[in-house]
C-alpha positions as CSV (number, residue, x, y, z in Angstrom):
1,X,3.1,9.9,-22.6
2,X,4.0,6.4,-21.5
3,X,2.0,5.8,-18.7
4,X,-0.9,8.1,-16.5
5,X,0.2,9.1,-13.3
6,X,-2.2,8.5,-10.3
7,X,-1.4,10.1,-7.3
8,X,-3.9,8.8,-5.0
9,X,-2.6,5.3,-6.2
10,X,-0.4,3.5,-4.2
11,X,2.1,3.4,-7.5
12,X,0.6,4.9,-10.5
13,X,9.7,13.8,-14.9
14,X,14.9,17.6,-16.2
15,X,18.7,18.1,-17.0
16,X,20.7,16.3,-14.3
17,X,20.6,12.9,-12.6
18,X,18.8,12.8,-9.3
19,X,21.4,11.4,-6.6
20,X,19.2,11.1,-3.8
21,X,22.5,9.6,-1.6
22,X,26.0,10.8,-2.0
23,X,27.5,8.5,-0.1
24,X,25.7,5.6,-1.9
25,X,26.1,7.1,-5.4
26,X,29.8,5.9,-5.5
27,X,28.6,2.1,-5.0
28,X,27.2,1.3,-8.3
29,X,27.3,4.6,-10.7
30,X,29.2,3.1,-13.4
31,X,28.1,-0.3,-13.6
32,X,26.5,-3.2,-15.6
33,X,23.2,-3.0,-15.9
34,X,20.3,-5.7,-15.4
35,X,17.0,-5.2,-17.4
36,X,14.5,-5.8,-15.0
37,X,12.4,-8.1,-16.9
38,X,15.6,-10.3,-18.4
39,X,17.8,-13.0,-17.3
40,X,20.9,-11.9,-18.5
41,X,23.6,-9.3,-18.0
42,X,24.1,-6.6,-20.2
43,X,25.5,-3.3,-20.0
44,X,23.9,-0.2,-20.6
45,X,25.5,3.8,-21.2
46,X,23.5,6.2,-18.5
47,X,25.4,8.9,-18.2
48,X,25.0,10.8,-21.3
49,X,23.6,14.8,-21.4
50,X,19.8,14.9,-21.5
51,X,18.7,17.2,-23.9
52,X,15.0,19.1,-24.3
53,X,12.4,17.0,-23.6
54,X,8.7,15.8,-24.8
55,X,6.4,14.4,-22.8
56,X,5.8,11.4,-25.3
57,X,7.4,8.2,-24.0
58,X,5.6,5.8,-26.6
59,X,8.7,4.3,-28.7
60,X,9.9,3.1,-25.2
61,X,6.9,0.9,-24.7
62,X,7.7,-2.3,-24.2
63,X,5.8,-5.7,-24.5
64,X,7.4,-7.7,-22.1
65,X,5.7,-6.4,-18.2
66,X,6.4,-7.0,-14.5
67,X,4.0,-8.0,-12.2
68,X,3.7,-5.2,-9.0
69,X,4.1,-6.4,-6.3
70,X,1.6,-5.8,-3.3
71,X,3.7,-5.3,-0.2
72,X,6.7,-4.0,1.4
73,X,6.8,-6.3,4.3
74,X,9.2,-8.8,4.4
75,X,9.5,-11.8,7.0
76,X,12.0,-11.4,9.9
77,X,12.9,-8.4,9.6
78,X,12.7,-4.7,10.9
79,X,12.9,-0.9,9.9
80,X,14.9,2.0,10.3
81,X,12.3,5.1,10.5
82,X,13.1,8.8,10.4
83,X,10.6,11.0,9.8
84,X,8.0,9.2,8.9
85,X,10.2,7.8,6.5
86,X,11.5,4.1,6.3
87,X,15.4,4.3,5.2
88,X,15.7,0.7,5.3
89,X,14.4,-2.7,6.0
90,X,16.6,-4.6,8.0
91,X,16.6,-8.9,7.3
92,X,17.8,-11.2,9.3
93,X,16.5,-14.5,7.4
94,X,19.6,-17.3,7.8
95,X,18.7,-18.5,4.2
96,X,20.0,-15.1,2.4
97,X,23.1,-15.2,3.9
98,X,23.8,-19.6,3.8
99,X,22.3,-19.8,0.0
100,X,23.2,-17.7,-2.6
101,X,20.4,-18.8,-5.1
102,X,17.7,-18.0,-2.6
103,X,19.6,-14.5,-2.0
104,X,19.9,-13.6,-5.7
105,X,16.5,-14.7,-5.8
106,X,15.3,-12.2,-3.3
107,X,17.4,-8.9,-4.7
108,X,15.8,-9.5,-8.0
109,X,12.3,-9.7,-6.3
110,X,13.0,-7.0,-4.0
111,X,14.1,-4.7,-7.0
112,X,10.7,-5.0,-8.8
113,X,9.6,-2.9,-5.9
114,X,10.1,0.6,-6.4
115,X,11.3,3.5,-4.4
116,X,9.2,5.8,-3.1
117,X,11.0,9.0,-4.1
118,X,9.3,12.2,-1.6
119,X,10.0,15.8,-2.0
120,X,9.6,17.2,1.5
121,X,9.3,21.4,2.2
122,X,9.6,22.1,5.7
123,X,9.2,25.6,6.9
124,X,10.8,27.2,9.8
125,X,11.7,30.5,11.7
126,X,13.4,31.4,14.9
127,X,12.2,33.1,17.9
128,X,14.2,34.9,20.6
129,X,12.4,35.6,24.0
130,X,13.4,36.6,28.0
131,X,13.5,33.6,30.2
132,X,12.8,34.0,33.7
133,X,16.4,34.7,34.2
134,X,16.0,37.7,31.7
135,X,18.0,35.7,29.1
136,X,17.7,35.9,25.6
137,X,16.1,32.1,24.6
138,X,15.8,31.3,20.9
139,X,13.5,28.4,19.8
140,X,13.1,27.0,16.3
141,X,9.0,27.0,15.2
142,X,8.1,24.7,12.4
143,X,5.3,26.6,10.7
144,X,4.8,23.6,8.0
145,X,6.3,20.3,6.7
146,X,4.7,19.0,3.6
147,X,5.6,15.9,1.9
148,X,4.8,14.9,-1.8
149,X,5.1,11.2,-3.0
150,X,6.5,11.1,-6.3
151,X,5.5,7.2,-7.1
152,X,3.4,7.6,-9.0
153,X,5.2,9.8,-11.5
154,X,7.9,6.3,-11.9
155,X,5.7,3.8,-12.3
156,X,4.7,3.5,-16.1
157,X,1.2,1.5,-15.6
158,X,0.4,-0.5,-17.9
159,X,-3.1,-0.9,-16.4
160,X,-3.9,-4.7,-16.2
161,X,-1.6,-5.0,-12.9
162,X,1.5,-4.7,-14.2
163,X,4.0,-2.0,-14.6
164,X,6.5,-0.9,-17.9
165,X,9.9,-2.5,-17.2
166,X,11.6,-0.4,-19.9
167,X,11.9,2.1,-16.8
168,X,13.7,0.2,-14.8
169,X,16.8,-2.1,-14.3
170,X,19.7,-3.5,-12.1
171,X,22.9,-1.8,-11.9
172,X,26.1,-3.9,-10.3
173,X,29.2,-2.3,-9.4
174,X,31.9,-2.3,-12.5
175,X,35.8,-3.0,-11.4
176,X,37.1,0.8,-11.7
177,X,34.2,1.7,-9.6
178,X,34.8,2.3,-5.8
179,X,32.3,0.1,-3.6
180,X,31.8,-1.8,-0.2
181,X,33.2,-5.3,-2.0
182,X,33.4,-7.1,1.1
183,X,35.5,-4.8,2.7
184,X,35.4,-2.3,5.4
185,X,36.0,0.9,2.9
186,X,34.8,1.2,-0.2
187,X,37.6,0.3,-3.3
188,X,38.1,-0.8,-6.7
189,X,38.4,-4.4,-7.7
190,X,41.6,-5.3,-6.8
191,X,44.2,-4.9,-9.9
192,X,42.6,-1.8,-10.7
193,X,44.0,0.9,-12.0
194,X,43.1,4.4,-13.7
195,X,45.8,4.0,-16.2
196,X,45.3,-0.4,-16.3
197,X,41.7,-1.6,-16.1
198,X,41.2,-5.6,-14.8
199,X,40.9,-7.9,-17.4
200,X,38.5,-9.7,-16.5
201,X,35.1,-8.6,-17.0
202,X,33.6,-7.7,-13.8
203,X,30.9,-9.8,-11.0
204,X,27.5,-10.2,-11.8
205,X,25.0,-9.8,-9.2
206,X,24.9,-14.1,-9.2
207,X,29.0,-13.9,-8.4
208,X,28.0,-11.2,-5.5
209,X,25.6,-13.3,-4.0
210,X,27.9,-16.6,-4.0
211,X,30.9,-14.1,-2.3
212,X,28.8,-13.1,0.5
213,X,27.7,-16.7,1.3
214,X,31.0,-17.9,1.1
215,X,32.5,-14.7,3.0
216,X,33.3,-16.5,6.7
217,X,33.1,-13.4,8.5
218,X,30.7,-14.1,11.1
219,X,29.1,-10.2,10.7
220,X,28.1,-9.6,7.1
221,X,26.1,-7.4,5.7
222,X,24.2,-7.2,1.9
223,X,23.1,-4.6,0.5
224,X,19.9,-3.5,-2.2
225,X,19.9,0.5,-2.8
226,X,16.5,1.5,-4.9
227,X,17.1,4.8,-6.5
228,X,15.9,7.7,-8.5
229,X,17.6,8.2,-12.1
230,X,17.0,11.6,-14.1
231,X,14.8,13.5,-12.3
232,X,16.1,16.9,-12.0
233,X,15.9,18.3,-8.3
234,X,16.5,22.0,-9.0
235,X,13.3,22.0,-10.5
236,X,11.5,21.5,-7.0
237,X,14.5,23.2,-5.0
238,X,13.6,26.6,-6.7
239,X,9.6,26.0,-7.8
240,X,8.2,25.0,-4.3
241,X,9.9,27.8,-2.7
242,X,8.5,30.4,-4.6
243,X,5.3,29.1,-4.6
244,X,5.0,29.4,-0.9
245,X,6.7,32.8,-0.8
246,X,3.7,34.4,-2.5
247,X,1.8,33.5,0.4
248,X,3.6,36.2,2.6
249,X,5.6,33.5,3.9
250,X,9.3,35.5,5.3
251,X,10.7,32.3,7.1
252,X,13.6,29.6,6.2
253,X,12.5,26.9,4.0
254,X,14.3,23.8,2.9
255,X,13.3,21.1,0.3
256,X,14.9,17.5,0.7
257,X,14.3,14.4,-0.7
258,X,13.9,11.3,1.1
259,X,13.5,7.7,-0.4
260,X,10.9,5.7,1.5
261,X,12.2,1.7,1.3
262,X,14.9,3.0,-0.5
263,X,17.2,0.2,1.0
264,X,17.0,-3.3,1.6
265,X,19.9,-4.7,3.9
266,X,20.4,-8.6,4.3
267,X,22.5,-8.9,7.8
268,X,24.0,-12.3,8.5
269,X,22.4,-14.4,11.2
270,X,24.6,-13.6,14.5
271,X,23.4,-12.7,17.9
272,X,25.6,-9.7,17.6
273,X,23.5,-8.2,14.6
274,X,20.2,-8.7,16.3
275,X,21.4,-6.6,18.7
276,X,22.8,-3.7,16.8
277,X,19.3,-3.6,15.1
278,X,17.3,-4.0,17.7
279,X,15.5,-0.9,19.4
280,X,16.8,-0.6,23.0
281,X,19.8,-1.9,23.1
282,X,21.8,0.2,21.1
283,X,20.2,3.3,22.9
284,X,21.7,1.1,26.2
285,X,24.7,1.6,24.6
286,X,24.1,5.4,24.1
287,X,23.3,6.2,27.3
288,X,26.3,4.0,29.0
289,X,28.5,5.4,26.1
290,X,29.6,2.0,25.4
291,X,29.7,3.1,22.0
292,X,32.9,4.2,22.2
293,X,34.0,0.9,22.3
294,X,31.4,-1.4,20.0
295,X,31.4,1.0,17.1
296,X,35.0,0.7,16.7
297,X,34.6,-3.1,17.2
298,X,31.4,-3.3,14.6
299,X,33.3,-1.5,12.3
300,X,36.3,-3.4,11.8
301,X,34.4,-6.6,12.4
302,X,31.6,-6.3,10.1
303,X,32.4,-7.5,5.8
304,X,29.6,-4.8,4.1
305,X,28.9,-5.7,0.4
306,X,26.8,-2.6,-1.4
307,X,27.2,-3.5,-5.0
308,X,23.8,-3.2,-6.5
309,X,21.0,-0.9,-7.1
310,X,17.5,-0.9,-8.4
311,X,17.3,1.9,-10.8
312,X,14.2,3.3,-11.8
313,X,14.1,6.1,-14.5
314,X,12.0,9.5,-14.2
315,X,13.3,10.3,-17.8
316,X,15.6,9.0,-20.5
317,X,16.5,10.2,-24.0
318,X,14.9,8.4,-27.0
319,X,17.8,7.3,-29.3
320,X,16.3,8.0,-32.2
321,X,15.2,11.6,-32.0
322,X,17.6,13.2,-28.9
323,X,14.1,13.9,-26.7
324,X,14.0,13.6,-23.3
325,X,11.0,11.8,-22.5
326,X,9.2,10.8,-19.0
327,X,8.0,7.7,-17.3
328,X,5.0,9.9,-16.7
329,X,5.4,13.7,-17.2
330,X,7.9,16.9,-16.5
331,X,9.0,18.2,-12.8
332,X,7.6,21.2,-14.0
333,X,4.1,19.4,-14.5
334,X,4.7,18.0,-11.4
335,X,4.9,21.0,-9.5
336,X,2.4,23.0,-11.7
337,X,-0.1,20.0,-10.0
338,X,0.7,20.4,-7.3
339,X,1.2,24.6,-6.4
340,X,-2.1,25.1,-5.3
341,X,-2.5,22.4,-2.6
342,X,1.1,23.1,-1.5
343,X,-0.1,26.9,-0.9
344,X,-2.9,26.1,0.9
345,X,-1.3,23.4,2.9
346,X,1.6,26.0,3.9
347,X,-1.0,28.6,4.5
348,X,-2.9,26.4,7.4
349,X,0.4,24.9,8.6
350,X,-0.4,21.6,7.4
351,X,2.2,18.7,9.1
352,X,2.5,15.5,6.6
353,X,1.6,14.0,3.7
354,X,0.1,15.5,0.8
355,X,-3.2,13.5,-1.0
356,X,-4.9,13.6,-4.0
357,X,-8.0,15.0,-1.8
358,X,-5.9,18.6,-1.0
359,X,-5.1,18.3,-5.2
360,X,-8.7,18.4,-5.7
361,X,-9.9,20.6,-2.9
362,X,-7.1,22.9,-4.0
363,X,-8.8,23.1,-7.5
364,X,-11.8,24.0,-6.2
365,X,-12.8,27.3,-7.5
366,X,-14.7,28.5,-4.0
367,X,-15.3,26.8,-0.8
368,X,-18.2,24.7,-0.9
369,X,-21.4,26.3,0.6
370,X,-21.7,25.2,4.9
371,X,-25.0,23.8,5.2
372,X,-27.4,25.7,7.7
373,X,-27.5,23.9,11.3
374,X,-31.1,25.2,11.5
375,X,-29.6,27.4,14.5
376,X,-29.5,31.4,13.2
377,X,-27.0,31.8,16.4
378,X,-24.9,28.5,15.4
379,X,-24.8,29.8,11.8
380,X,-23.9,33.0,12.7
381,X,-21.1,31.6,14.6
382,X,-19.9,29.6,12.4
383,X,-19.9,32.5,9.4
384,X,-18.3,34.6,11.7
385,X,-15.2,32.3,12.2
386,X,-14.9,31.6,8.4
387,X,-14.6,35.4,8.0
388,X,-12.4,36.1,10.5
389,X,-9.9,33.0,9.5
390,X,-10.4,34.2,5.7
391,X,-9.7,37.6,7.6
392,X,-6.1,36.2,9.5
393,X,-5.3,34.7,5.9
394,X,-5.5,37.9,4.0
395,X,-3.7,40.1,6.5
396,X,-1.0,37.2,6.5
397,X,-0.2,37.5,2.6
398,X,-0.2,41.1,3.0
399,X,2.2,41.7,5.8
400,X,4.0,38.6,5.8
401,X,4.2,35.9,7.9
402,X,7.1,33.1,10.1
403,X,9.7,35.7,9.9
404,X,12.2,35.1,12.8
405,X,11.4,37.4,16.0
């Protein structure tokens, strides 16, 4: 395989390519592509069929490595959080927007970073009861929402502190490719055509950078999407599901998959965005419903470039013998590591993120033996509850349970 995953780690697998954002997709899908450990621009061919795979990913070893980085945190800046998640760090640093060295400098430090891809099952059923009015109320009960992170299944380690770049690359909008170029819609580089291509050969990332310092709107915005490549989410859509259905389970589930710092957004120094991304205001704004009348304004105010993405590859097909091979291993190993603790987790109604300790306790072939309290009436207790939740568990694969009421 080319690299051993480690979940616990804080980084260290089919048909399909992940698109983890539909609305980003369109800004850099067909593109050139920037090797992550090279200085120049060349273009690389992603979009062919992936055929059956192998788990070995040794010809795609490469000697050339990256250096991980150690933090997310960047200087001046804040985060957008939903669910626990962090969709994107916000930067206000003057010197990314005024020089466009120092901000071509910063995407290509900011893409050796990567993603961290989560598949999140959240379960749910409805319940219909009299208020005191005798009306029928109906509620929605989360009975469990489990996320998995999925780093460490992208990062091919190479086990001295570095990482495999061969995974991973830059990929800058190509001219017949619709984007946010500085505009407020996404286009085509102007002179495009689907029957006449541009001439020219399209902006590297360095010809980006020097466009958005030289933009004189006052409210720019730049944008660094890290994303998923290859990894096949029907895989998790129909495995995880099942798994927790032979648990009894009769409510609604729904998988989804979040990217945590899966955007890094470089707004241009103006009073105006430190407000829109600040905490209170904009919920000021909410509340007073002057929305109505700065979202329009924002909107046709602000110049948005989105024309680059970190990609970072769950699989690829060796040229050589038509496998598909894995940064670490298949989404079917994935989940096959994963079923038991994901049972059990549903099971108690678990709320969060998944670690390598419910892996290993999941494994475990019995619960470990409770040591005696020296109390025969605390013990008792104590053995009476286990039996009696052990009990509840049994009757609740049996007859089913979190079906709507």
């Amino acid at each position: 395989m080319g690299g051993k995953a480690n979940p616990k780690g804080s980084y260290a697998h089919q048909p399909g390519v992940y698109r983890d954002d539909p609305d980003r997709d369109d800004a850099a899908s067909t593109s050139s592509a920037i090797p992550m450990g090279d200085s120049e621009y060349a273009d690389a061919d992603t979009d062919g069929i992936l055929p059956a795979y192998t788990d070995d990913v040794s010809d795609f070893r490469q000697s050339a490595t990256i250096a991980a980085p150690t933090t997310y945190d960047i200087p001046d800046s804040s985060k957008t959080i939903q669910d626990k998640i962090i969709q994107t760090t916000i930067v206000h640093d003057k010197l990314y927007s005024t020089d466009a060295k120092d901000l071509h400098q910063f995407v290509l430090e900011q893409a050796k970073l990567p993603p961290r891809p989560v598949v999140r099952v959240v379960g749910t059923h409805s319940e219909t009861r009299k208020d005191s009015k005798g009306k029928n109320e109906t509620s929605q009960i989360t009975d469990f929402d489990l996320k998995l992170d999925l780093t460490p299944y992208i990062i091919v380690d190479c086990g001295d502190g570095t990482f495999d770049p061969s995974w991973t690359y830059l990929r800058v909008v190509e001219n017949g490719q619709k984007a946010l170029r500085g505009g407020r819609t996404k286009a085509r580089a102007k002179g495009w055509s689907a029957d006449l291509e541009v001439a020219s050969a399209a902006p590297s990332l360095a010809d980006w950078t020097q466009q958005y310092c030289e933009d004189p709107a006052r409210l720019r915005t730049f944008t660094l999407d890290r994303t998923i490549e290859a990894m096949d989410q029907e895989i998790f859509t129909n495995r995880l599901p099942s798994i927790i259905r032979t648990t009894g389970y009769r409510g609604h589930i729904k998988v989804t998959f979040p990217i945590d710092y899966g955007r890094v957004q470089v707004y241009s120094p103006s009073r105006i965005n430190r407000w829109r991304t600040s905490r209170w205001i904009p919920w000021l704004f909410y509340l007073t419903f002057l929305w109505l009348f700065t979202w329009p304004y924002l909107w046709w105010s602000t110049r948005r470039y989105a024309v680059v993405r970190s990609v970072w590859q769950f699989a690829k097909t060796d040229a050589t013998t038509g496998q598909r091979v894995f940064a670490s291993v298949s989404e079917e190993r994935v989940v096959g590591e994963w079923a038991k603790a994901v049972k059990a987790a549903a099971l108690s109604r678990r709320q969060g993120m998944l670690t390598q300790d419910d892996m290993e306790h999941a494994e475990r072939p019995e619960a470990p033996r409770r040591q005696s309290s020296g109390n025969e009436f605390v013990d008792g207790a104590v053995g009476f509850l286990a039996g009696a939740a052990g009990v509840v568990s049994n009757l609740q694969q049996s007859r089913g349970w979190g079906g709507d009421s």
